[in-house]
C-alpha positions in Angstrom: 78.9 107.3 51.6 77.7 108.9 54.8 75.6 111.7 53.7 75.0 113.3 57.0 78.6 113.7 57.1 80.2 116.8 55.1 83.3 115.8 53.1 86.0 114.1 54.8 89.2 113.4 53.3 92.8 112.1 54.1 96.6 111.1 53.1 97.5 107.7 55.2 101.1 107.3 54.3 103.3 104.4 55.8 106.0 105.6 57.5 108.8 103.4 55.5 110.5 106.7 54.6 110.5 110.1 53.6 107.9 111.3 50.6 109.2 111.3 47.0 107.5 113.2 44.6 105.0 110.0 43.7 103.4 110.6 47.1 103.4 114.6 47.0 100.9 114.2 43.9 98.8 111.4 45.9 98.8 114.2 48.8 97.8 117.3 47.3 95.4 115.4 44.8 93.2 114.3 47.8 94.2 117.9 49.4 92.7 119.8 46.8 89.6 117.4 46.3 89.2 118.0 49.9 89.8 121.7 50.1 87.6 122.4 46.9 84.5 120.7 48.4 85.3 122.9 51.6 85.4 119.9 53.3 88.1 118.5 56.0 91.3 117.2 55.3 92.6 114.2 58.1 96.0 112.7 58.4 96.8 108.8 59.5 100.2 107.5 59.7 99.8 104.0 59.0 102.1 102.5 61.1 100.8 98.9 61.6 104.4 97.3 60.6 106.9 98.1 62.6 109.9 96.6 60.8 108.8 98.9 57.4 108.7 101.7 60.2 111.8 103.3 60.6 112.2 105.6 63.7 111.5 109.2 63.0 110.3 108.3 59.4 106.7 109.8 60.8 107.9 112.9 62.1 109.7 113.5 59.0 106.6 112.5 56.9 104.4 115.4 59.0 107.3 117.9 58.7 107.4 117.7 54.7 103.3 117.8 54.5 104.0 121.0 56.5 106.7 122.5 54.6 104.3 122.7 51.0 101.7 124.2 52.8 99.4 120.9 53.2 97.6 121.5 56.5 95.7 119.2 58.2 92.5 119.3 60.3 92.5 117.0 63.8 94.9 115.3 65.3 96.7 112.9 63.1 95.4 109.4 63.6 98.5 106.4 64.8 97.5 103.1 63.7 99.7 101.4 66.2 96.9 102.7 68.6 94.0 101.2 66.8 94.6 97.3 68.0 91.7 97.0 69.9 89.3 98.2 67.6 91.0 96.2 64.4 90.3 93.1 67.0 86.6 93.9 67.3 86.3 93.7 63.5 88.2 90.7 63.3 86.0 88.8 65.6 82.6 89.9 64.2 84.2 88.9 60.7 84.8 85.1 62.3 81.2 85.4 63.8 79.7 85.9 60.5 82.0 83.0 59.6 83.9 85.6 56.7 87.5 85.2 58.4 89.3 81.9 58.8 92.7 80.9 60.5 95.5 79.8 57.9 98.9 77.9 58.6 100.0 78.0 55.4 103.1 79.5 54.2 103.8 81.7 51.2 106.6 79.1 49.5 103.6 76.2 50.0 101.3 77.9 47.1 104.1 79.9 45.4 103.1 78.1 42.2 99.1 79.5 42.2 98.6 82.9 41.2 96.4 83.5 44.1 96.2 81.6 47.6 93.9 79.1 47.0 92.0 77.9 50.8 93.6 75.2 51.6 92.5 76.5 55.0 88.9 77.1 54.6 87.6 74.3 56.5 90.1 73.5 58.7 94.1 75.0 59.6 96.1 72.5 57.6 99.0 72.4 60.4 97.8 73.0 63.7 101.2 73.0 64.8 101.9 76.6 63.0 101.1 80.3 63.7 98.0 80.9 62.1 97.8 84.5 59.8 93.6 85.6 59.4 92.2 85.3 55.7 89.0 86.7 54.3 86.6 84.4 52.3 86.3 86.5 49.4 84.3 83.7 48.1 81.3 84.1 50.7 81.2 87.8 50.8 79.4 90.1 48.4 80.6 90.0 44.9 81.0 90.6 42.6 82.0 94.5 43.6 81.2 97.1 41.7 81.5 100.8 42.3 82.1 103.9 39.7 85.3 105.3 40.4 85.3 108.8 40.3 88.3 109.0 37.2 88.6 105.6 36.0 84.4 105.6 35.8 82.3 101.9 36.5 84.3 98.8 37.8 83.4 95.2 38.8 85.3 92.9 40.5 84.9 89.2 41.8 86.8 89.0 44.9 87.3 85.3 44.6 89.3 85.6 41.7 91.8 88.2 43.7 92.0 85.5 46.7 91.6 85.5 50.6 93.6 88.4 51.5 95.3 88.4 54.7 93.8 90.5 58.0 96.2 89.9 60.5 99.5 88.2 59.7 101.1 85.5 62.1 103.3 88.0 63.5 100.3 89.4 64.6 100.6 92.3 62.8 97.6 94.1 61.3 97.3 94.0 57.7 96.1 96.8 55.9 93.3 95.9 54.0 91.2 95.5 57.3 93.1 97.9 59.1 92.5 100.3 56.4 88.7 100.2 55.8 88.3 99.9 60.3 90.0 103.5 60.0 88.5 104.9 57.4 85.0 104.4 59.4 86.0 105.5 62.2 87.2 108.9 60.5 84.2 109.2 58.9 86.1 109.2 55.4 83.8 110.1 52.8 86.1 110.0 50.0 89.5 108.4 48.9 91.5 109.9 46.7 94.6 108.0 46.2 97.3 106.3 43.9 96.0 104.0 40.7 97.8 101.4 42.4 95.5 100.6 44.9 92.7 100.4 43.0 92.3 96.1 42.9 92.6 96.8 46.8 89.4 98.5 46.8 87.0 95.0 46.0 88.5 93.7 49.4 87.4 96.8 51.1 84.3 97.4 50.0 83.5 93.7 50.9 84.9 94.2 54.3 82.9 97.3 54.6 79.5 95.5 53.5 80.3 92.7 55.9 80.9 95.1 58.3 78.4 96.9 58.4 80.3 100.5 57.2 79.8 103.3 55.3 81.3 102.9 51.7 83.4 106.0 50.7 83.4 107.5 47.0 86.8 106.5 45.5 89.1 108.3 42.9 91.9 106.6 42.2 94.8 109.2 40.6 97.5 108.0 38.1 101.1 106.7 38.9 103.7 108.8 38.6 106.3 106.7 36.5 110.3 106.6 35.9 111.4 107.1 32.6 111.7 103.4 32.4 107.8 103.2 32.9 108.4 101.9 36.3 106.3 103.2 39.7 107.8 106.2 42.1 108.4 104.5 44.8 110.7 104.1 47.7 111.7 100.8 46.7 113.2 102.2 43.8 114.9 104.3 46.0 112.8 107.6 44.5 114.9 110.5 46.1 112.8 112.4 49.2 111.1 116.0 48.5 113.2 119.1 48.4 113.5 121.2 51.6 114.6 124.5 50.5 112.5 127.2 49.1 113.6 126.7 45.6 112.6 123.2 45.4 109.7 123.0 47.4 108.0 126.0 44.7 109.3 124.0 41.9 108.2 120.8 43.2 104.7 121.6 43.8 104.4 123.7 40.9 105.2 120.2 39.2 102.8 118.1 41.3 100.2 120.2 40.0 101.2 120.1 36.6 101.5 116.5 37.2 97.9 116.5 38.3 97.0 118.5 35.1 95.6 121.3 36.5 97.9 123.4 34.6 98.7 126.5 36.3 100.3 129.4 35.1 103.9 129.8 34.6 104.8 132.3 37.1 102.9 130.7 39.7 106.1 128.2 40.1 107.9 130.9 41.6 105.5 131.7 44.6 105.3 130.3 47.9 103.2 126.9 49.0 100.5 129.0 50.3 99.9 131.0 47.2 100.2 128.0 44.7 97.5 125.9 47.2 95.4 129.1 47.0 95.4 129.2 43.4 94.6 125.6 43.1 91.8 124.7 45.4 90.0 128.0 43.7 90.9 126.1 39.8 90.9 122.1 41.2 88.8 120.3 38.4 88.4 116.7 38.0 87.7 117.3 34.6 91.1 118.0 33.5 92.7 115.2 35.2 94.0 112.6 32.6 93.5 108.8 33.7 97.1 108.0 31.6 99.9 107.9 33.9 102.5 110.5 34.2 106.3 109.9 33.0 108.7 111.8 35.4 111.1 113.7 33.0 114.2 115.1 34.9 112.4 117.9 36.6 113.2 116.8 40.4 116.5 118.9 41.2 115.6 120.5 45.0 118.6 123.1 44.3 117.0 124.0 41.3 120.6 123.3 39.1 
């Protein structure tokens, strides 16, 4: 962490769809971790993969952030815009001999657990597109950092695998994309979904490689289905509410999801007097590393 630079949040959704109620508690956790330290809230649609990207799913993304109050600071940052500067990385990551080219397909090492470098010295079909791999193995490691919830964790990169930088569509893949950003941002601290916390190894060693600034991490707990299973658009989570009702309930929930537990008649109040309330009460302290079961609380009418 930069400590020159004050606190510097953000939300980086993909575009793939509207927000479900998994994302509004990943939102206005890093809002209010943000907000509390009087520090800066940024936006970045991350946008790298088109075909995920349906057209207008990013306006509609901003427009919901908008609707429960969640203000940014800046100008939102479009990571379809960021090419030249995720190719910079790239190269200076081959320089130092950390990124390799690799022909080989998914189905070709579907029975290993993790890709195993059959490309390392040398593409295996030079008649293929090529995607760009890290070598996890020559990096730092293991990684270890003390999450800000979830407390001290080590990793051995090699053991997650060469994760891919740019794929042979030549697409960007997040894991570099991601960490290139969050420099350039000046993000001092990611607050974000349980989920992606194996993700963070990769991008602390890309960061160290690179030469960056290595942001504090808290990593929040999933919101689950009954069934135990992720919020998620792929299984199909409905989008937030739009009327008034909803989006009071809806954040009232969030927060009670985020165990800050507020009072009862705050659900009834408008965004801006529920975010008041909480950025004054946010505490880390009450946040509960076990995941939280979605009962049936999401009805945007309110029935």
């Amino acid at each position: 962490m930069n400590d020159s630079v004050g606190y510097r949040g953000r939300f980086a959704p993909t575009p793939s769809g509207p927000l479900h109620f998994g994302s509004l508690v990943a939102a206005l956790g890093s809002y209010l971790d943000a907000r509390a330290a009087r520090g800066e809230w940024l936006v970045r649609i991350e946008d790298i993969d088109p075909p995920r990207c349906p057209e207008g799913a990013a306006s509609t993304i901003l427009r919901q952030l908008e609707t429960f109050g969640l203000e940014w600071d800046g100008s939102v940052m479009w990571q379809h815009t960021r090419d030249e500067a995720y190719q910079i990385a790239l190269d200076q990551l081959i320089q130092l001999g950390l990124a390799y080219p690799c022909s080989c397909s998914r189905k070709q090492w579907q029975g290993f657990d993790i890709y195993p470098g059959w490309c390392r010295d040398g593409v295996c079909d030079p008649t293929k597109p090529v995607a760009w791999r890290l070598r996890s193995d020559l990096g730092e490691r293991p990684i270890r950092w003390d999450d800000r919830l979830f407390g001290a964790q080590q990793f051995d990169p090699a053991e997650l695998g060469d994760v891919v930088l740019k794929r042979k569509d030549d697409l960007w893949a997040y894991q570099l994309a991601v960490v290139v950003d969050d420099a350039e941002q000046n993000i001092t601290d990611v607050v974000r979904g349980l989920d992606l916390l194996d993700n963070t190894p990769w991008q602390r060693q890309l960061q160290s490689a690179l030469g960056l600034a290595q942001p504090r991490y808290l990593h929040l707990p999933l919101i689950v289905t009954a069934e135990g299973q992720k919020l998620s658009k792929q299984n199909l989570a409905p989008a937030l509410a739009e009327d008034n009702h909803g989006v009071r309930q809806q954040l009232f929930q969030a927060l009670q999801a985020l165990d800050q537990t507020p009072p009862q008649d705050l659900a009834a109040e408008p965004p801006s007097t529920q975010l008041h309330w909480a950025v004054a009460n946010w505490s880390l302290a009450r946040l509960s590393p076990t995941a939280h079961r979605l009962t049936p609380l999401l009805h945007p009418s309110g029935d």
